[in-house]
matplotlib code that plots the C-alpha trace (Angstrom):
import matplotlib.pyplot as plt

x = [12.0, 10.1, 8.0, 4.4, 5.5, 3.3, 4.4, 1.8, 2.2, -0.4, -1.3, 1.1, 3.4, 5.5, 4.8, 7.5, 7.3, 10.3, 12.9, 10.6, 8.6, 0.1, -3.8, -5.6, -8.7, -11.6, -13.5, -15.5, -13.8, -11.6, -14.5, -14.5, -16.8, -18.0, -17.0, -18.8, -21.4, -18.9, -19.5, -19.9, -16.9, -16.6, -17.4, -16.5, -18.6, -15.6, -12.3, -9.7, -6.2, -3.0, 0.3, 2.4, 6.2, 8.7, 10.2, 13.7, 11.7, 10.9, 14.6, 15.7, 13.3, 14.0, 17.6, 17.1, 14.7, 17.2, 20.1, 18.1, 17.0, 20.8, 21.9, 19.6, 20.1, 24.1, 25.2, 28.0, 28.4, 24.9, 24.4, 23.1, 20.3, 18.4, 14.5, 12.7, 9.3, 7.5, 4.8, 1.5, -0.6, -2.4, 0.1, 3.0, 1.7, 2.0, 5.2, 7.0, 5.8, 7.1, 10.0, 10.8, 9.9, 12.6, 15.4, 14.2, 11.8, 8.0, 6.0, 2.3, 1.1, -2.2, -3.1, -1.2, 0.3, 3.3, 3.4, 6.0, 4.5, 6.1, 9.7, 10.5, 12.7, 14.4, 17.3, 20.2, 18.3, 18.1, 21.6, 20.3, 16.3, 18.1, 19.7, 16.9, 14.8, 17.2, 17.4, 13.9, 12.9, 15.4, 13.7, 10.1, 10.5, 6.8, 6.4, 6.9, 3.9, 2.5, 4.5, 3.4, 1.2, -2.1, -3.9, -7.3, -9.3, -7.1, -8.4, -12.2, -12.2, -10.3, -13.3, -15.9, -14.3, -14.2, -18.2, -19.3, -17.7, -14.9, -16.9, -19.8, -17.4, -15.7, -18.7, -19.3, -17.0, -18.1, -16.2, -17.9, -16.2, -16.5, -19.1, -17.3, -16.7, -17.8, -16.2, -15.0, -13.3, -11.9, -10.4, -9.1, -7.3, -5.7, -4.1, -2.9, -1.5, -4.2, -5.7, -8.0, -11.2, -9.6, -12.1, -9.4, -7.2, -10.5, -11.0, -7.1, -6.3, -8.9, -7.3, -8.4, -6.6, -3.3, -2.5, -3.2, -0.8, -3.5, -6.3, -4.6, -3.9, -7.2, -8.4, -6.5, -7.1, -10.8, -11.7, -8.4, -7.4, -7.5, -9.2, -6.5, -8.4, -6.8, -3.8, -5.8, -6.3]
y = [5.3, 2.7, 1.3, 0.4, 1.3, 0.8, 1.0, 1.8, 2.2, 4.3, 4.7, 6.8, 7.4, 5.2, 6.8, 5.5, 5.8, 5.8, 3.8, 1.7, 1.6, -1.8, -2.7, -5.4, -6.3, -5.7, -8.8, -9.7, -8.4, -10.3, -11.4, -12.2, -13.3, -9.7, -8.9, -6.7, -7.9, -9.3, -7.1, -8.0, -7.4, -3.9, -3.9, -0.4, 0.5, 0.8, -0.9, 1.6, 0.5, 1.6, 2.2, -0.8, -1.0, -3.6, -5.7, -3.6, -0.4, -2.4, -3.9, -0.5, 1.9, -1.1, -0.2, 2.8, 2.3, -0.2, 2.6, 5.0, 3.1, 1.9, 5.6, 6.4, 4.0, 4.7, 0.7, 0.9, -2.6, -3.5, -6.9, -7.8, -10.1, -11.0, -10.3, -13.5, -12.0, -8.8, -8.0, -6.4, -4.3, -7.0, -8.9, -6.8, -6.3, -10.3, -11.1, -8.5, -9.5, -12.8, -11.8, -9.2, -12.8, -14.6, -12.2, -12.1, -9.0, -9.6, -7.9, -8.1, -7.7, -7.5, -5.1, -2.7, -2.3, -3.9, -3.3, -4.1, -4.6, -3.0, -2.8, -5.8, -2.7, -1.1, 1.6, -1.4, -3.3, -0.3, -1.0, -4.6, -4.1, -1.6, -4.5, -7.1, -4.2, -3.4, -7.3, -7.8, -4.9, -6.9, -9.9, -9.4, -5.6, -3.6, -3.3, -0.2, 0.2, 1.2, 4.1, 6.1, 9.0, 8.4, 9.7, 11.8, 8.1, 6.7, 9.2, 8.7, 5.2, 5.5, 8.0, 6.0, 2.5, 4.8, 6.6, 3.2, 0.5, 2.2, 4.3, 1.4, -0.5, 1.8, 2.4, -0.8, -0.9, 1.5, 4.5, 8.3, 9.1, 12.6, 13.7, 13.7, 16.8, 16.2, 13.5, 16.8, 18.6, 15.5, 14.7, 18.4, 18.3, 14.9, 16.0, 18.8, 16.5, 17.5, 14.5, 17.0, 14.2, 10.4, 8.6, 5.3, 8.2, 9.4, 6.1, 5.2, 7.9, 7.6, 6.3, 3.0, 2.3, 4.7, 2.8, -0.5, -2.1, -4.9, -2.5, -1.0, -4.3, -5.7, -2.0, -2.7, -6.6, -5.5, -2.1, -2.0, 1.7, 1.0, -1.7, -3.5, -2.1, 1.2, -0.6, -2.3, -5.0]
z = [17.3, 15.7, 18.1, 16.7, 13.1, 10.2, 6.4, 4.3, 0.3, -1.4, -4.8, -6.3, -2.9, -0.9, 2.7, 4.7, 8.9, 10.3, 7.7, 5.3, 2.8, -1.9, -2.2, -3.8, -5.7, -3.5, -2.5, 0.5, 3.5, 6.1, 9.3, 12.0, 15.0, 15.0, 11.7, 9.5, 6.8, 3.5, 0.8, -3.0, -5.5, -7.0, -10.5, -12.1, -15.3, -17.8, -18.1, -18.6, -20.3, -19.8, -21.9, -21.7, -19.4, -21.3, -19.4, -19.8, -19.1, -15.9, -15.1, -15.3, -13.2, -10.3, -10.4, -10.3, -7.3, -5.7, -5.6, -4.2, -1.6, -1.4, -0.9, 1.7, 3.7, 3.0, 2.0, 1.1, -0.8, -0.8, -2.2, -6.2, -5.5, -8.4, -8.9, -7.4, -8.8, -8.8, -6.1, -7.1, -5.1, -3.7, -2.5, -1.3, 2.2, 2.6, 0.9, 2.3, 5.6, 5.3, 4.4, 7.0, 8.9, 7.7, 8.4, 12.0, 12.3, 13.6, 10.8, 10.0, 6.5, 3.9, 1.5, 1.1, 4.7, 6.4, 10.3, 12.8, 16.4, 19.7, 19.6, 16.5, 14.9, 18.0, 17.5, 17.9, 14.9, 12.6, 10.8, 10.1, 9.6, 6.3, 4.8, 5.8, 3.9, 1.0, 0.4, 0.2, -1.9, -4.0, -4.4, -4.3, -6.2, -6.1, -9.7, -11.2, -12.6, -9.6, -8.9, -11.8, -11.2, -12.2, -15.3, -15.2, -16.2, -13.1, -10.5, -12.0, -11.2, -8.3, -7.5, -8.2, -6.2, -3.2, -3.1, -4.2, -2.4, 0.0, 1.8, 2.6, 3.6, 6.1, 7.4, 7.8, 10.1, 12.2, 10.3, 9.5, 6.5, 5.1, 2.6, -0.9, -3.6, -6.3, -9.2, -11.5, -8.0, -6.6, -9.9, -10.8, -6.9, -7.5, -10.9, -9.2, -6.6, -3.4, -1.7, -0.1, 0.6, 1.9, 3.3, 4.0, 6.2, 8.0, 9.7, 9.8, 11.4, 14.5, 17.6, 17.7, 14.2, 14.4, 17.6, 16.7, 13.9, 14.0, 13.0, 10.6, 8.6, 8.9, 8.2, 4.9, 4.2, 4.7, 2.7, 0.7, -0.8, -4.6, -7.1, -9.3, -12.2, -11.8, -13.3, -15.8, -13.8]

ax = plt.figure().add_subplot(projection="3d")
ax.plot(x, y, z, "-o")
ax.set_aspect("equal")
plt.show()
C-alpha cells in the first residue's frame, strides 16, 4: 500500500502519497563521486516582500491544520503536544525525517521530500505511522506561511529561479527538461492554478527517480523546487 512511498511538499500543495504529507535555499548541490559540477547560489534580481503572519495568526491556522489532519486520520483523542519549533522549507524534509526515525519508521529526508524505503509503513503500521505522523506535524509544524497561494511577484521569481538555475541544474544531472512558455503565460497559468510547464516533475517523474526514494531525495537536496526568497527569504 505504501511500499516505496515518497512525500513530497510543493509550493503551495501538500501532495500526500498514500497517508502523509518543503524546499530550501539553493546552494551548491549535494556530490558525489560522480556527482554533477556544484553550481553557484541563485541570486534573483529583486527582493520581493511579503505581508506579515503574527504570531496568533500563526498559532491558529496550525490548529486548524492539526484538526484536520486529526479528522482524517479519524483520532479520536489525539494528543496536545506543544510546538517544539516551526520547520521552513529548507529544513522540513530533514526534521521530519528524523522524527519519523525516532518513533520507529525508516524515512529519508532533504529538501522538501520525506521518503520511506520498501515496506517501513506496511498496512499493520498504518494505525501507528498516523499518530507517529500527527505527533510530529505537532512539534516541528511547516509554517504556515508556506501554504499560502502565491502572489503574481511570487510566481515571477519562482519563474525566473527555475529558467535560470533549476533547469541547468537538472540538466546537470542528466535531465531534458521541457522548453518553457513564456514568463507572462507561465505566470497567467499559475494564477489560474495550471502547472502546465514543471521542469522538477519532468525529471522526477522518469523511471530512474519515481522508483528510487533515494533519487528522489538527492533529486531534491540537489536542485531544490523553490528559492527561500519566494517567502521573502
Amino acid at each position: 500500500m505504501v511500499r516505496g512511498r515518497t512525500v513530497v511538499v510543493a509550493a503551495l500543495v501538500v501532495v500526500l502519497t498514500g497517508c502523509t504529507a518543503p524546499t530550501g535555499t539553493p546552494g551548491a548541490p549535494t556530490t558525489g563521486a560522480s556527482g554533477p559540477t556544484p553550481m553557484a547560489p541563485w541570486t534573483p534580481s529583486y527582493s520581493i516582500t511579503l505581508p506579515a503572519m503574527s504570531d496568533a495568526e500563526a498559532m491558529e491556522r496550525r490548529a486548524e491544520q492539526l484538526a484536520h489532519l486529526a479528522e482524517t486520520y479519524e483520532l479520536v483523542d489525539p494528543p496536545n503536544l506543544a510546538l517544539v519549533r516551526w520547520t521552513t522549507m529548507s529544513d522540513y524534509g530533514v526534521t521530519m525525517a528524523e522524527c519519523y526515525r525516532s518513533a520507529g519508521f525508516d524515512a529519508l529526508g532533504g529538501g522538501n521530500t520525506v521518503g520511506f524505503p520498501g515496506d517501513s509503513v506496511g498496512p499493520a503500521q498504518q494505525s501507528a505511522f498516523r499518530l507517529a505522523d500527527y505527533e510530529c506535524q505537532s512539534k516541528y509544524t511547516l509554517h504556515p506561511k508556506y501554504r499560502q497561494p502565491f502572489t503574481e511577484e511570487q510566481w515571477e521569481v519562482f519563474y525566473d529561479y527555475w529558467t535560470q538555475w533549476l533547469v541547468p541544474c537538472l540538466e546537470g544531472l542528466g535531465g531534458h527538461p521541457p522548453a518553457p512558455p513564456t514568463r507572462e503565460t507561465f505566470v497567467a497559468q499559475a494564477l489560474q492554478g495550471k502547472l502546465a510547464w514543471d521542469p522538477w516533475g519532468s525529471l522526477q517523474q522518469t523511471p530512474e527517480y519515481a522508483s528510487s526514494i533515494e533519487k528522489t531525495v538527492f533529486l531534491s537536496q540537489t536542485c531544490p523546487q523553490e528559492p527561500n526568497v519566494i517567502w521573502g527569504g
